[in-house]
C-alpha positions in Angstrom: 75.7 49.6 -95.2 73.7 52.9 -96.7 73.6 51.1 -100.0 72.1 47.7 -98.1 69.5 49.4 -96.3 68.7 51.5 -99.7 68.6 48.4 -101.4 66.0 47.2 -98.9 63.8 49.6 -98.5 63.7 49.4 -102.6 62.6 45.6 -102.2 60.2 47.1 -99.7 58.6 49.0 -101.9 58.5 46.8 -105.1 56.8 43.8 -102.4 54.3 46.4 -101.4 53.5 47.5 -105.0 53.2 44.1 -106.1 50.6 43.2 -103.2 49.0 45.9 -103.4 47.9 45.7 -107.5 47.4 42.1 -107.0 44.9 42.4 -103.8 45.8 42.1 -100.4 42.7 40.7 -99.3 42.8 37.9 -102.0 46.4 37.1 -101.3 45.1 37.0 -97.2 42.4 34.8 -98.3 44.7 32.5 -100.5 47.6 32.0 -97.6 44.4 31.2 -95.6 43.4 28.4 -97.9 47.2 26.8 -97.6 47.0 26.5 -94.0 49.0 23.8 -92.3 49.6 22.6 -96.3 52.5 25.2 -95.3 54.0 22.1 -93.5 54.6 20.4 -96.9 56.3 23.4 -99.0 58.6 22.8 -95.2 59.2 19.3 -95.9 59.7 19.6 -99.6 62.6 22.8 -98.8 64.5 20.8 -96.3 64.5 17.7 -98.6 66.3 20.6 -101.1 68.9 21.1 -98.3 69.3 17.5 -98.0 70.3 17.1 -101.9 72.4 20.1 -101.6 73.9 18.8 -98.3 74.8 16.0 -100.4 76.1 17.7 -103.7 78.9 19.0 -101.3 79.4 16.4 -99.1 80.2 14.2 -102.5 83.2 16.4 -103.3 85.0 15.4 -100.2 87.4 12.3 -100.5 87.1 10.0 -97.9 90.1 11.1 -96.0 88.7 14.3 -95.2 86.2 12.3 -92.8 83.5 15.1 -93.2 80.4 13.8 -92.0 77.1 14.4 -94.3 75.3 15.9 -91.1 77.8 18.4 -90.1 77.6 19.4 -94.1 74.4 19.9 -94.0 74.4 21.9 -90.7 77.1 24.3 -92.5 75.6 24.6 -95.4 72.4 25.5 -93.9 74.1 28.4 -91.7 75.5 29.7 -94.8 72.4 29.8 -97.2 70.6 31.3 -94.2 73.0 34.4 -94.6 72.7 34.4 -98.7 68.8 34.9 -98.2 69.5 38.2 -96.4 72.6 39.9 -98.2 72.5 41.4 -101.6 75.4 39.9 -103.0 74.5 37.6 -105.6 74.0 34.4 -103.1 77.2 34.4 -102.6 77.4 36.6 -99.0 76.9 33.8 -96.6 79.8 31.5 -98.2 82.5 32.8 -96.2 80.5 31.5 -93.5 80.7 28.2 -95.2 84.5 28.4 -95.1 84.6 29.5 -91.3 82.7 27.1 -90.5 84.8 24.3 -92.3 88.0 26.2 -91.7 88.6 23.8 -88.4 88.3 20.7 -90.6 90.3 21.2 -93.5 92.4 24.7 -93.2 91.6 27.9 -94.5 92.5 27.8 -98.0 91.4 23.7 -98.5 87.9 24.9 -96.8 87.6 28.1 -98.8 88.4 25.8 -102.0 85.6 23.7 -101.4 83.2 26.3 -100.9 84.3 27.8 -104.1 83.5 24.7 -105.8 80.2 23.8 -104.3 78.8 27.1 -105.3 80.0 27.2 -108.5 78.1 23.5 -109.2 75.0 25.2 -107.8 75.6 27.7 -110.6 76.1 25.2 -112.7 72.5 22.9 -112.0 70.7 26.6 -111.9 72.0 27.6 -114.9 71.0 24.0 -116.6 67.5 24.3 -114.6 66.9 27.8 -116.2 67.8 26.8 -120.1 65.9 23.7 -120.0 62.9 25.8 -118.5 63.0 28.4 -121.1 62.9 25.7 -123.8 60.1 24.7 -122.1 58.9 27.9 -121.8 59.6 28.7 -125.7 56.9 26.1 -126.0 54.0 27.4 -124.0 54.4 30.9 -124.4 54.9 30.4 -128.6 52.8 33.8 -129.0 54.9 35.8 -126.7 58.0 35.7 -128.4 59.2 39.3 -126.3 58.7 37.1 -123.5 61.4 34.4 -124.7 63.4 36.7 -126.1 63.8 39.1 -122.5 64.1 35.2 -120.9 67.8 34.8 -123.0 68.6 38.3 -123.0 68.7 37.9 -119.0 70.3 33.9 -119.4 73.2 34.5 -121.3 75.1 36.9 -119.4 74.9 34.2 -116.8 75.9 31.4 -119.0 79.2 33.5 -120.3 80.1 34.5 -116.8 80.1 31.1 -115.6 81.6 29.5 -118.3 84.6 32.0 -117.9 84.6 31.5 -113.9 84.8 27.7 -114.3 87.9 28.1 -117.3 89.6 30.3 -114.9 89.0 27.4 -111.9 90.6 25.0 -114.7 93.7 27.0 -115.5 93.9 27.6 -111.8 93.9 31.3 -111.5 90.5 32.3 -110.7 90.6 33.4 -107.2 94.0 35.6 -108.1 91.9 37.4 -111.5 89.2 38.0 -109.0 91.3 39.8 -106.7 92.8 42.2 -109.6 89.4 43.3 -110.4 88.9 44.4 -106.5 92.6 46.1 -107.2 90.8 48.1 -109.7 87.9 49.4 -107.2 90.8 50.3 -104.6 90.4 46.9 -102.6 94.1 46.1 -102.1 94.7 42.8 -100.8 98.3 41.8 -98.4 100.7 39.5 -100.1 99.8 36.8 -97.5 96.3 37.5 -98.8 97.2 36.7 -102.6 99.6 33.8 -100.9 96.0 32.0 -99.1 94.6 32.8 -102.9 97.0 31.2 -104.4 96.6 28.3 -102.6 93.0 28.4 -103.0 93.5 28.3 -106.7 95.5 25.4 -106.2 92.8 23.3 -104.5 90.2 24.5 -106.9 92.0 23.3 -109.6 93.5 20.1 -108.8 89.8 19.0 -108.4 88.9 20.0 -111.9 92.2 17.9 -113.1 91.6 14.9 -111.0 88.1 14.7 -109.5 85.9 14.6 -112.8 83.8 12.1 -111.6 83.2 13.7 -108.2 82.0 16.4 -110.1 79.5 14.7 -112.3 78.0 13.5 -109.5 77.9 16.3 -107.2 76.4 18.3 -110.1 73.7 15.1 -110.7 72.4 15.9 -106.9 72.5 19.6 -107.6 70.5 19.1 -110.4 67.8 16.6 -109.1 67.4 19.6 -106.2 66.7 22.1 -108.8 64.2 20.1 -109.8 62.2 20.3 -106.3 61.5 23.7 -107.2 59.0 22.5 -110.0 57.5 20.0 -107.0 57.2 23.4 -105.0 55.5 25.6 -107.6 53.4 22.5 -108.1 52.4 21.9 -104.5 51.6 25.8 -104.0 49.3 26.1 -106.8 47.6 22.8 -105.9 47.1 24.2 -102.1 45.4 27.1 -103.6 43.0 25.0 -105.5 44.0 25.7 -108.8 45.8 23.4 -111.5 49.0 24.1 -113.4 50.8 21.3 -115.6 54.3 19.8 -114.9 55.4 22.0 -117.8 53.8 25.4 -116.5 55.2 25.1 -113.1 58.9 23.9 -114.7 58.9 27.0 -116.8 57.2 29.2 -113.5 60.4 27.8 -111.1 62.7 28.4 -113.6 62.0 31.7 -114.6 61.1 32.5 -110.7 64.7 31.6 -110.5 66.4 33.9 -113.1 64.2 36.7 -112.0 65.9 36.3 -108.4 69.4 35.5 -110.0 69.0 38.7 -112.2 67.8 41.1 -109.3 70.7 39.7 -107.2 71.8 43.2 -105.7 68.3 43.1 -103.8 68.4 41.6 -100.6 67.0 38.3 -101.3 65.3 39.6 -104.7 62.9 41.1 -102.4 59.8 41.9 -104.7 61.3 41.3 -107.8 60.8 37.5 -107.3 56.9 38.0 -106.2 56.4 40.4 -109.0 58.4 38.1 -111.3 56.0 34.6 -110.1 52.8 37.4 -110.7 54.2 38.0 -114.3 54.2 34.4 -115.1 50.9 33.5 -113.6 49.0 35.8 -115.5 51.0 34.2 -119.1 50.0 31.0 -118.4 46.2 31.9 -117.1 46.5 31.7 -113.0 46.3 35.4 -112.8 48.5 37.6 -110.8 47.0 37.5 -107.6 48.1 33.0 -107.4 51.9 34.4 -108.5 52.4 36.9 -106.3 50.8 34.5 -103.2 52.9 31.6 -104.0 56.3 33.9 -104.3 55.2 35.0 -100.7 54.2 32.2 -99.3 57.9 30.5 -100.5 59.5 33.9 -99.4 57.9 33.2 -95.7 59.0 29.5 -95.7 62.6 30.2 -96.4 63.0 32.9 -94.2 61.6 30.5 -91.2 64.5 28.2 -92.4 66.8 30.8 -92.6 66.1 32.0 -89.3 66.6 28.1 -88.4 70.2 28.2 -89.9 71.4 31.8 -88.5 71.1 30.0 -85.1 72.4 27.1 -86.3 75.5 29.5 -86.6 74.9 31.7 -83.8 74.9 28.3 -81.8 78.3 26.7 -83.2 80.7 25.9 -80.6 83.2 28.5 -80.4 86.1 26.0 -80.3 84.6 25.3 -83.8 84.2 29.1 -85.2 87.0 31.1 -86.3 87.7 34.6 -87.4 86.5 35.3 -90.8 89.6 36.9 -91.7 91.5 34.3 -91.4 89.8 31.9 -93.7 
């Protein structure tokens, strides 16, 4: 909990630096100038949730009879939680698994979960290569740039590729669970036993639901793209122009900024001072990148707010005890 709240107040101060070199009177002025545009960076975020909704709906098999609205309500509750913990957007998916604990069991429900976020890795990861290709194209005279852009990616790449091999082999969850050995987290044997079972959900999907994959993984992907729509909608709401391939390459990088500051809660000032650094590259100027990273920082935490009472307000014959997922 210290190491949270130090976190924070780190995120704090980055947010404050960052508005503060880039003008807080111009950034007033420009949040100004979006007014009740606002409404449309809301409509194009909940269409996102929608696609994502989807992307893990589509991994259930009919027999399940999970309904796409009740997806989307979980999912929701959970991402709310991954906005606010610094754990790699990864803190609110036990909620997930609560959530669909009821449905499915604790070890089928936690298996799914597992899955749909590692998918979501999976379209981020493909979002941020193809944008720093892109990138590697508009930014030819700042080859530092590119070269910090894969110096951050491929870290990410590796570590994925190994989680999703160890998903395969069916052993992931169990490897995971000797590292937290090594920083004295001990787990029960029934623990290991749930993880083991988990294991086993995870990777009879890899073995027999290729094509579920493939098409979860096409929805995640067409949601990733929204986030060009968003950067595109912002900067056009400020007045200014910014080509398809400038606001691709702005999202994407916007994205591994946030991925690579994951230990902040919510990349808090890292992701405006990341958009700012961008902006001024591709000639917006500081001043538009830091508005539009607040601006999207204000419209998720309204949703997010949206989907913590979503969870707050589940029935309690449908909520369980975390431990026990």
């Amino acid at each position: 909990m210290v190491i949270r709240t130090l976190l924070l107040l780190v995120g704090v101060g980055l947010l404050a630096i960052f508005i503060w070199s880039a003008g807080p009177q111009e950034i007033a002025n420009n949040v100004a100038r979006i007014g009740w545009g606002f409404g449309w960076l809301l409509l194009i975020s909940l269409v996102w949730r929608s696609l994502a909704a989807t992307g893990m709906w589509l991994l259930f098999e009919p027999h399940h009879g999970m309904s796409w609205w009740k997806i989307m309500l979980i999912r929701w509750a959970g991402e709310a939680v991954n906005t606010l913990m610094p754990f790699g957007n990864v803190g609110g998916e036990p909620v997930k698994a609560v959530l669909l604990s009821r449905e499915l069991g604790g070890a089928e429900s936690a298996g799914f979960v597992l899955l749909d976020k590692t998918i979501f890795f999976i379209g981020s990861i493909l979002f941020m290569t193809s944008g720093t290709l892109i990138g590697a194209v508009l930014l030819a005279d700042h080859v530092e740039v590119l070269i910090g852009t894969i110096a951050l990616l491929v870290p990410w790449v590796g570590l994925l590729g190994w989680a999703v091999w160890r998903q395969a082999k069916g052993d992931f969850v169990v490897k995971v669970s000797r590292v937290l050995a090594l920083v004295r987290i001990k787990l029960s044997d029934k623990t290991i036993q749930k993880l083991e079972r988990v294991d086993d959900t995870v990777s009879n999907f890899w073995r027999k639901q290729k094509g579920r994959f493939f098409l979860a993984l096409t929805v995640h992907a067409i949601a990733r793209l929204l986030r060009v729509a968003d950067v595109w909608v912002c900067v056009y709401l400020l007045g200014e122009h910014i080509e398809w391939t400038g606001a691709y390459f702005t999202a994407a990088a916007g994205m591994l900024v946030s991925s690579t500051f994951f230990f902040i809660p919510g990349a808090l000032g890292a992701s405006e001072g990341g958009h700012g650094f961008v902006f001024k590259l591709i000639g917006l100027g500081v001043t538009a990148g830091v508005t539009v990273g607040l601006v999207r920082r204000i419209r998720n935490y309204i949703l997010s707010a949206i989907g913590y009472a979503i969870f707050v307000g589940w029935p309690s014959e449908q909520r369980s005890d975390p431990q026990e997922a």
